[in-house]
C-alpha positions in Angstrom: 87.5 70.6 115.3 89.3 67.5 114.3 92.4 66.3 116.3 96.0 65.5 114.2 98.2 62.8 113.9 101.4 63.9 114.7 103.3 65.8 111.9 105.7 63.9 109.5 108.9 65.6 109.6 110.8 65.3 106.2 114.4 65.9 105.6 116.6 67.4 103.2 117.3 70.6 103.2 120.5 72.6 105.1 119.0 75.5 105.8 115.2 76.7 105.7 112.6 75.3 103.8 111.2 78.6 101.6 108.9 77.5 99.2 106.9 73.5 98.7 104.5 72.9 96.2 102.6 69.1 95.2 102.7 67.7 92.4 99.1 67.3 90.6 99.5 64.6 88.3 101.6 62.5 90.8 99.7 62.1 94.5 102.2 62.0 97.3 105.4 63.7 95.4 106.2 67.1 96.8 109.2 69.6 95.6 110.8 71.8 98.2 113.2 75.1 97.8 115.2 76.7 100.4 118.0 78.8 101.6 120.6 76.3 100.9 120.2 77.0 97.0 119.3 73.2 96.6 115.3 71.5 95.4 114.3 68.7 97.3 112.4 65.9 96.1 110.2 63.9 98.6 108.0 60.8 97.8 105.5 61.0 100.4 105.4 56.9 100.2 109.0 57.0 101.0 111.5 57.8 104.4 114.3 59.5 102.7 114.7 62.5 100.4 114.2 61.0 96.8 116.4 63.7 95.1 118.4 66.6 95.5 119.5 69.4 93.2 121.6 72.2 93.7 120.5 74.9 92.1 123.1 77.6 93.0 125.2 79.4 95.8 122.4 81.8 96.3 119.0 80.8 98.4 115.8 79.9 96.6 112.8 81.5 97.6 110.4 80.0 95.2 109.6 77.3 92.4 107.0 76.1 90.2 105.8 73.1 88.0 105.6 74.0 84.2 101.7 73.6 83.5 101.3 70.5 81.7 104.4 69.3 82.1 105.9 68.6 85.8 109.2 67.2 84.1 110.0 70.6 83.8 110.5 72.6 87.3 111.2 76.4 87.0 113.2 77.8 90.5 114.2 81.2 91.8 117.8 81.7 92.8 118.4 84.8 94.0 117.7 87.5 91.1 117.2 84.8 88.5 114.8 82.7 87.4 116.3 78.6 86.4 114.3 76.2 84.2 115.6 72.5 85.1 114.3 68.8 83.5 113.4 66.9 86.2 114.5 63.7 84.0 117.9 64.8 84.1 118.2 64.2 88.0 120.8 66.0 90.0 122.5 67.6 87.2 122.8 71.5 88.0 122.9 72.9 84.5 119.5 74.9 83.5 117.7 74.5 80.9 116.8 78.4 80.5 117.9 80.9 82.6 116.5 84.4 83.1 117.9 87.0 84.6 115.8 90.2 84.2 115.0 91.2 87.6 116.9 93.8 89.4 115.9 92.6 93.0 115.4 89.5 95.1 113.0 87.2 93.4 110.2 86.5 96.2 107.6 84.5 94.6 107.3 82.3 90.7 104.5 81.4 89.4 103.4 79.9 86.0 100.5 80.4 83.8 98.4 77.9 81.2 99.4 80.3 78.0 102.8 80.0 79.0 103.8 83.2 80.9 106.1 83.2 84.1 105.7 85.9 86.5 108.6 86.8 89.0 107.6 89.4 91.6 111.1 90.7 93.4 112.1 92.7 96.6 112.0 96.2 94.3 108.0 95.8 94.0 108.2 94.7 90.6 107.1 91.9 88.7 108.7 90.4 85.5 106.1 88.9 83.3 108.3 86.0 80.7 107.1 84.5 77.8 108.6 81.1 78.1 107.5 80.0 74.9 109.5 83.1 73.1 112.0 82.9 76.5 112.2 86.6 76.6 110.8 89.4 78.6 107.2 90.4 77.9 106.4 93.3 80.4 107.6 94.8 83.6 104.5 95.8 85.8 105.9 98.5 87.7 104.7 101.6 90.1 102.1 99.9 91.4 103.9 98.7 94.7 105.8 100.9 97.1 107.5 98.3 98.9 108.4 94.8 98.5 105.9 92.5 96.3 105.9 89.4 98.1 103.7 87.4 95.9 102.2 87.2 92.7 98.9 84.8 91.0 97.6 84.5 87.6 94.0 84.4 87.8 93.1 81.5 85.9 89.4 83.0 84.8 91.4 86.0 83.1 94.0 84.8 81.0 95.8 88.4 80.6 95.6 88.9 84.4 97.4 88.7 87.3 96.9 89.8 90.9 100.1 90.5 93.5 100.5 92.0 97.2 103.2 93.6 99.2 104.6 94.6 101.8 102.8 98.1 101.6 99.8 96.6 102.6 98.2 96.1 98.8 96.6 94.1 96.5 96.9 94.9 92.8 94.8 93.7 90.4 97.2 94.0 86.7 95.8 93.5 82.9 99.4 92.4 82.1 99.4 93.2 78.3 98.9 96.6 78.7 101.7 96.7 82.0 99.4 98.8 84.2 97.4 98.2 87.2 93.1 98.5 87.3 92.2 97.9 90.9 94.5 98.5 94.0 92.7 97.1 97.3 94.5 99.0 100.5 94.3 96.4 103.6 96.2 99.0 105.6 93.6 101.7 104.8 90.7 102.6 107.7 88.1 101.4 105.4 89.7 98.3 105.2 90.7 97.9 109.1 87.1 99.2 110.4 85.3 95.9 109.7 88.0 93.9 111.2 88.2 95.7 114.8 89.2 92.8 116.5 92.1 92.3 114.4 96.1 92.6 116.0 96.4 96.2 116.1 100.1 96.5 116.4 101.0 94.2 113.3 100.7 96.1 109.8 98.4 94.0 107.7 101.2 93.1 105.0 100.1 90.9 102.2 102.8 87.8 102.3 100.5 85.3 99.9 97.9 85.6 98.0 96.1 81.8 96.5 93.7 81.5 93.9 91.6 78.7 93.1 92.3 76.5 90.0 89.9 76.5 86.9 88.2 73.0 88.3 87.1 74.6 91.6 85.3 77.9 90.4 81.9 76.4 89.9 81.9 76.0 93.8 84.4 78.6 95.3 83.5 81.3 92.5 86.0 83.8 91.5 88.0 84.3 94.8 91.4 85.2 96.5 92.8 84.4 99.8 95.1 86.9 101.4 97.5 85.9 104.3 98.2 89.1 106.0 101.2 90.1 108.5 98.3 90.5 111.4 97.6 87.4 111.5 94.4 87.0 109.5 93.5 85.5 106.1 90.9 87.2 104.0 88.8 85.7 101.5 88.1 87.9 98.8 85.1 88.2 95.9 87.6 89.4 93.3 84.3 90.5 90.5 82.5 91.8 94.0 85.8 94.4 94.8 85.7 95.2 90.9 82.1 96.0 90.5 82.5 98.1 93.8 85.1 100.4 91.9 82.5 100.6 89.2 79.5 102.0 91.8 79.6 103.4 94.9 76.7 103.0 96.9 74.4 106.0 98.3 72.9 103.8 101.2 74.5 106.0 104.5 74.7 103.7 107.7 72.2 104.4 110.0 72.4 105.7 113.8 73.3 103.1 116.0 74.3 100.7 113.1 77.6 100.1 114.5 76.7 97.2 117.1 77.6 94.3 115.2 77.4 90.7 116.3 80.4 88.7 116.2 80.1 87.2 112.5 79.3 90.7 111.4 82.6 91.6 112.9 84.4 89.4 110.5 82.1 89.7 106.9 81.0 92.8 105.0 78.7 93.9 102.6 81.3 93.0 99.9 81.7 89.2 100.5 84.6 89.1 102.7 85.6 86.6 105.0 88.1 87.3 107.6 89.5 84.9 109.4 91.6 86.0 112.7 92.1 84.5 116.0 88.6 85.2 116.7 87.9 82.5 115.7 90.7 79.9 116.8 93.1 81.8 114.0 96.7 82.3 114.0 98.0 84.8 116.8 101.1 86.1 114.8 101.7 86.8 110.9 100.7 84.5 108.3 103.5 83.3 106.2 101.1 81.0 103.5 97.8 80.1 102.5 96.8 77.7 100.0 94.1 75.8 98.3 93.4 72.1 99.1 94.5 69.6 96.7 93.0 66.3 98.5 89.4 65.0 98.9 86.9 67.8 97.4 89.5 70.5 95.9 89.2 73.6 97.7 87.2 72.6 100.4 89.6 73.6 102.6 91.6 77.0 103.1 95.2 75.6 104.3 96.6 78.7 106.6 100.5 78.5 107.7 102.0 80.9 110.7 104.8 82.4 112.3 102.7 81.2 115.5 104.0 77.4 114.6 100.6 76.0 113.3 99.4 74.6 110.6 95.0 75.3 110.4 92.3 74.3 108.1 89.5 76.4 107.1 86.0 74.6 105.5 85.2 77.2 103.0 82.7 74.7 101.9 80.8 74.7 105.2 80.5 78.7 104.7 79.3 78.9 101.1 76.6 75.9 102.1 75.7 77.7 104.8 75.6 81.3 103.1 73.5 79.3 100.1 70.7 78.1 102.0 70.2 81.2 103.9 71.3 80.2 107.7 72.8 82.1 110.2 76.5 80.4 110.8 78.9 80.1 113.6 82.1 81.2 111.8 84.0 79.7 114.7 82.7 76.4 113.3 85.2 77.3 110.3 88.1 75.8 111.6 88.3 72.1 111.0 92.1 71.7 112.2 94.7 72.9 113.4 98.3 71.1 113.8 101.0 72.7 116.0 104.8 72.6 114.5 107.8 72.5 116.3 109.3 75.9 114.4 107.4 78.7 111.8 105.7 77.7 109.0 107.1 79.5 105.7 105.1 77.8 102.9 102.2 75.3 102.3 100.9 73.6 99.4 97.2 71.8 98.6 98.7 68.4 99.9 98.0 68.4 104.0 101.2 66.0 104.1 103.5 68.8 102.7 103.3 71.2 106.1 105.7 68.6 107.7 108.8 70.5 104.9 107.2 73.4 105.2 110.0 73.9 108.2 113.5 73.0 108.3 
């Protein structure tokens, strides 16, 4: 495992830092939210804050670039959903403004055919055509508790995945406002294969990352899952579909429940888990995301209430899987970086964990 430098810290905020993402198009320039209501602006090549822009009284959990254009920066504030112009620099008056959900916005997130997805606190999630700027569907019932997060899937135009707080994934076709698959983490069948996992911490889903159109060819059609127990599963989205499809008649045989370690933390269905097992956070993870730097997606970038910062090489494990060795899973972790306070957000750039705390 590699060894840090030591963190950047990077200022702006006055209150917590909620939500960071990095810009594509512009290496080094990362965007921060928080619960001061204000959008900070940070050029990695610089000291100081570069901008700041107050969005509103209420805090703001979430923000997102417009895709294709970065000018354009949509943020959450409280129940609504503001679209700013960059360009326009610390002016406060939105562009658009949307205010159709009834709860706390948790999580924004943009798609490539112009939707906007706003999951909120009342397990709902507001799908807006930003192009029309009006409501398209409300995807409802399929959470029982707060959705935290919310993904397009970028291989399914019409689709969009979310978790909550009751311990599910939901897999939505978003034109027709219902769900197709709901994956239970909290279930028995879904805890069995993970016995080593923190008993005593419900396995919440608190992010969710998919990869970007560019990386499929390597990563293939996958999720990552942050869970409140502290691990991060990564998840064959077309394996958990096919297995809804067909069940499978093979019954385990006696004595087929010594497994070795690595069995412990894979199944038949492609999933990785990734738990202090092997050098994993030891409390809830608040973030997971894709990197952005080097080879995209070779790494899984983890963030925890444990203050750290780790790395994953999810490149390492498909090699590995590909040629048909036997891995070390505890070879995985390539880094880990130890922060000063909890980690609330990452993004793809490895400089951006220094804002992901206030």
């Amino acid at each position: 495992m590699s060894s840090p430098s030591e963190p950047r810290r990077l200022k702006g905020h006055r209150a917590t830092a909620t939500c960071c993402i990095a810009s594509r198009d512009r290496p080094g320039l990362v965007a921060t939210s928080g619960e001061d209501g204000c959008v900070c602006w940070f050029d990695m090549r610089c000291k100081d804050v570069q901008l700041v822009m107050e969005i509103g009284k209420e805090a703001s959990s979430s923000l997102c670039f417009k895709p294709g254009n970065e000018d354009i920066v949509y943020v959450s504030s409280g129940k609504e959903v503001k679209c700013f112009d960059v360009r326009l620099g610390t002016s406060s008056t939105p562009l658009e403004c949307y205010d159709y959900n009834k709860e706390e916005i948790n999580q924004i997130v943009c798609s490539s055919k112009s939707f906007l997805a706003a999951a909120d606190d009342g397990g709902e999630i507001k799908i807006i055509d930003i192009r029309q700027q009006c409501l398209y569907k409300t995807l409802r019932n399929g959470h029982s508790s707060i959705c935290s997060s919310v993904q397009f899937l970028p291989w399914k135009p019409w689709e969009v995945i979310t978790g909550g707080l009751d311990s599910k994934l939901v897999m939505w076709d978003f034109s027709k406002g219902r769900p197709f698959k709901v994956v239970d983490l909290g279930s028995s069948e879904m805890t069995s294969g993970n016995s080593t996992g923190q008993c005593f911490n419900p396995a919440f889903v608190h992010s969710i990352a998919v990869p970007d159109v560019d990386m499929l060819d390597k990563l293939g059609k996958i999720c990552v899952v942050a869970r409140g127990d502290g691990g991060a599963d990564v998840m064959n989205i077309e394996s958990e579909l096919a297995a809804t499809r067909t069940k499978s008649s093979v019954k385990p045989r006696k004595g087929s429940h010594s497994r070795s370690n690595d069995a412990e933390n894979t199944d038949t269905r492609g999933r990785l888990h990734l738990d202090y097992t092997l050098g994993g956070h030891t409390a809830a993870i608040s973030c997971v995301a894709f990197s952005m730097f080097g080879q995209r997606g070779e790494f899984i970038i983890s963030g925890g209430n444990d203050k750290s910062i780790k790395l994953w090489n999810l490149f390492k494990y498909i090699d590995t899987n590909q040629s048909g060795s036997q891995s070390d899973l505890r070879d995985l972790l390539h880094l880990n970086i130890d922060l000063s306070r909890k980690c609330f957000a990452c993004a793809g750039e490895l400089a951006v964990h220094n804002s992901c705390c206030n």
